[in-house]
C-alpha positions as CSV (number, residue, x, y, z in Angstrom):
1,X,-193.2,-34.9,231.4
2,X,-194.8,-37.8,233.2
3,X,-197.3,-36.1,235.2
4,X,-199.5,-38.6,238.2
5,X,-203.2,-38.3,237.8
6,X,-205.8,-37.7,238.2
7,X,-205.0,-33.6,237.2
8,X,-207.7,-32.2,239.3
9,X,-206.7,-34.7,242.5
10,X,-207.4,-32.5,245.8
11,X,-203.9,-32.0,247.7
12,X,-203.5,-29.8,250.7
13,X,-200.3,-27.6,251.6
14,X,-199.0,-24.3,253.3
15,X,-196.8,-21.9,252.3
16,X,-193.7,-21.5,255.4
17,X,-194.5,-18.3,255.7
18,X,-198.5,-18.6,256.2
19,X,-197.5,-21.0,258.9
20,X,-195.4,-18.6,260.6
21,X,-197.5,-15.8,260.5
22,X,-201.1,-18.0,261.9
23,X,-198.1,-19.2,264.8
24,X,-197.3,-15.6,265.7
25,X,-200.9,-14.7,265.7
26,X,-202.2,-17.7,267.3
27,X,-199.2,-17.2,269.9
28,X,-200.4,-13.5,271.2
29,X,-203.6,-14.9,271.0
30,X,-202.8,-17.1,273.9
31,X,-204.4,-20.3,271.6
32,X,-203.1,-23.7,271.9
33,X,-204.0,-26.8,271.2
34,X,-204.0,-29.3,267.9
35,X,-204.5,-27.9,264.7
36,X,-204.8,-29.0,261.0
37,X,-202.5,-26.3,259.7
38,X,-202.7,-26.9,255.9
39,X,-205.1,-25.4,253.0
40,X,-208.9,-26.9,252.7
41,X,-208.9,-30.2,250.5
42,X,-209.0,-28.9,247.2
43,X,-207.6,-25.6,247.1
44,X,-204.5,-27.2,245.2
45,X,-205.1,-29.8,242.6
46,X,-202.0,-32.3,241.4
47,X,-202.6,-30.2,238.4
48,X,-202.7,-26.7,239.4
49,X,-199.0,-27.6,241.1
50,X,-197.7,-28.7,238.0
51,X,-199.1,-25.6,236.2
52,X,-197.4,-23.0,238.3
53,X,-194.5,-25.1,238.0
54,X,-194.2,-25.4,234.7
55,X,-195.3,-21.1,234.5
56,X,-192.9,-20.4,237.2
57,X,-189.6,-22.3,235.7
58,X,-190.3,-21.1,232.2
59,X,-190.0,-25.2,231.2
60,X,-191.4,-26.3,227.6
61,X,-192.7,-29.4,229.8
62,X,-195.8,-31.1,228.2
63,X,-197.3,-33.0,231.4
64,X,-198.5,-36.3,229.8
65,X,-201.0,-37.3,232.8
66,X,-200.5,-41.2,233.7
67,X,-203.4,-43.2,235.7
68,X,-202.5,-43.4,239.5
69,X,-202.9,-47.0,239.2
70,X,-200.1,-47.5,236.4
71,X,-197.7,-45.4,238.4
72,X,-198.6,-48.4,241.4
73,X,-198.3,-51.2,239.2
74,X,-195.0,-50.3,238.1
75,X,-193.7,-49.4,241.5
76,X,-193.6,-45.8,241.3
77,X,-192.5,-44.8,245.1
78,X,-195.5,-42.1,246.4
79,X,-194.4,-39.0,248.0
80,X,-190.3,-39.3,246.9
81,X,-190.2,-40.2,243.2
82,X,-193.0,-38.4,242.8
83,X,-193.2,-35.7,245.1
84,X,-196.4,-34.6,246.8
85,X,-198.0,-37.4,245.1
86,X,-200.0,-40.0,246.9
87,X,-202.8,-41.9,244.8
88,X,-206.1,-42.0,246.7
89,X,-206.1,-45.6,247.2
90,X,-203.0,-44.9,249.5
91,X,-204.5,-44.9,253.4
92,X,-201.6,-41.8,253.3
93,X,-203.8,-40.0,251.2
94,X,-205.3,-38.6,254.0
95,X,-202.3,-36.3,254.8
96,X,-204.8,-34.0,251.9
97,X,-208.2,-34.8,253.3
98,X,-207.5,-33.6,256.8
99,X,-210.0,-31.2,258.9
100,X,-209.1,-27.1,258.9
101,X,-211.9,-25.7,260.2
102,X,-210.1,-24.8,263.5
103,X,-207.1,-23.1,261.5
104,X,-209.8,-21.3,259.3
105,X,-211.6,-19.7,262.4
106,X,-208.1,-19.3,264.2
107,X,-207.3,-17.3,261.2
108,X,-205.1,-19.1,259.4
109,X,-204.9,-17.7,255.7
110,X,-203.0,-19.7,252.7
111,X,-201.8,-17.9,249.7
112,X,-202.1,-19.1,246.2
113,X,-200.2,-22.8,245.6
114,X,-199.2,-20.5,242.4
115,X,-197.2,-17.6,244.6
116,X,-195.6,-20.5,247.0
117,X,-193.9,-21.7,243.6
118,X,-193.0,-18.7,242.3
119,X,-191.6,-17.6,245.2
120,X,-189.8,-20.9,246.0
121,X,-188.7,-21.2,242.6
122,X,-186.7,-17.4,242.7
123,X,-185.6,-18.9,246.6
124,X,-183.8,-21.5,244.7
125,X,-181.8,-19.0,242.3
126,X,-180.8,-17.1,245.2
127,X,-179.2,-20.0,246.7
128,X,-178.0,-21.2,243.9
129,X,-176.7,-17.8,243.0
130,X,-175.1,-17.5,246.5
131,X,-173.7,-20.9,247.2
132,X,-176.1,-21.3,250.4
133,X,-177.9,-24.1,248.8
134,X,-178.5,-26.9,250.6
135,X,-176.9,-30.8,249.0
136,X,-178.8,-32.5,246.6
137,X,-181.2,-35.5,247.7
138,X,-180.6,-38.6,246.4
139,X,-183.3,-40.5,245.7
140,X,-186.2,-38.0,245.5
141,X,-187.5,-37.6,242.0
142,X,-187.6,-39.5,239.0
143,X,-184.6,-40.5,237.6
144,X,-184.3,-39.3,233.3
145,X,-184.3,-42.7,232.1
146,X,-187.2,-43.9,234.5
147,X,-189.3,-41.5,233.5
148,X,-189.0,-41.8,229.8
149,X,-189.3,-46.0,230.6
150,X,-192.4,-44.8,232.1
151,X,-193.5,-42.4,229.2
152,X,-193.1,-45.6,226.5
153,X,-195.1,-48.4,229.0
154,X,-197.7,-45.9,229.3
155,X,-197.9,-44.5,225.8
156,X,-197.4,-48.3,224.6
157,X,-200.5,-49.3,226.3
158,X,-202.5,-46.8,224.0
């Protein structure tokens, strides 16, 4: 499984639920104002996603982890091929390198990135199981054959 490194990159994210409880509280708090409502840089790595993925789905995936500046050269699309992933070089990188100190002190408190998929992941059988799941996307994720062309330029390269 082509995995986009570096493994331990920093990413930032919040669990729906999280948000929704720090907007309740923050709401009978009588608080407004802009907020950074997202984990601390770090407390997700690319990595530690693909982990809990790979836990959570029960996969035999075996992330093969492919420099950030390959996936560029070879036109990898940030963020919808590859979702969540944006190399560092990318100016957008700083959608994980934003400022939650005022959502810390606010209260805002983010479960493990580990839960979130586990969670999401039995979402997506109950959905599935109930017909109430939403259309595929086209166009977000790596197509089969792209990714194994991928796998073979990079393992070609040594």
């Amino acid at each position: 499984m082509l995995a986009p490194g570096p493994r331990d990159l920093a990413l930032q994210h919040v669990d729906s639920r999280d948000l929704a409880r720090f907007a309740l509280d923050v709401a009978l708090d009588a608080r407004s104002g802009p907020v950074n409502t997202v984990s601390p840089a770090g407390t997700a790595t690319t990595g530690a996603v693909i982990d809990a993925v790979v836990a959570a789905t029960g996969a035999a995936a075996d992330p093969v982890w492919v420099d950030p500046d390959f996936l560029v050269r070879h036109g990898v699309e940030r963020w919808t091929e590859l979702p969540i992933w944006i190399p560092e070089s990318d100016e957008a990188y700083a959608l994980h390198d934003g400022d939650v100190s005022l959502a810390q002190r606010w209260g805002l408190r983010i479960r493990p990135i580990e839960e979130t998929v586990r969670d999401t992941w039995a979402w997506v059988h109950e959905v599935d199981a109930s017909g109430t799941a939403p259309d595929d996307r086209p166009g977000v994720g790596l197509a089969p054959e792209r990714e194994a062309e991928l796998l073979s330029l990079w393992d070609a390269q040594g």
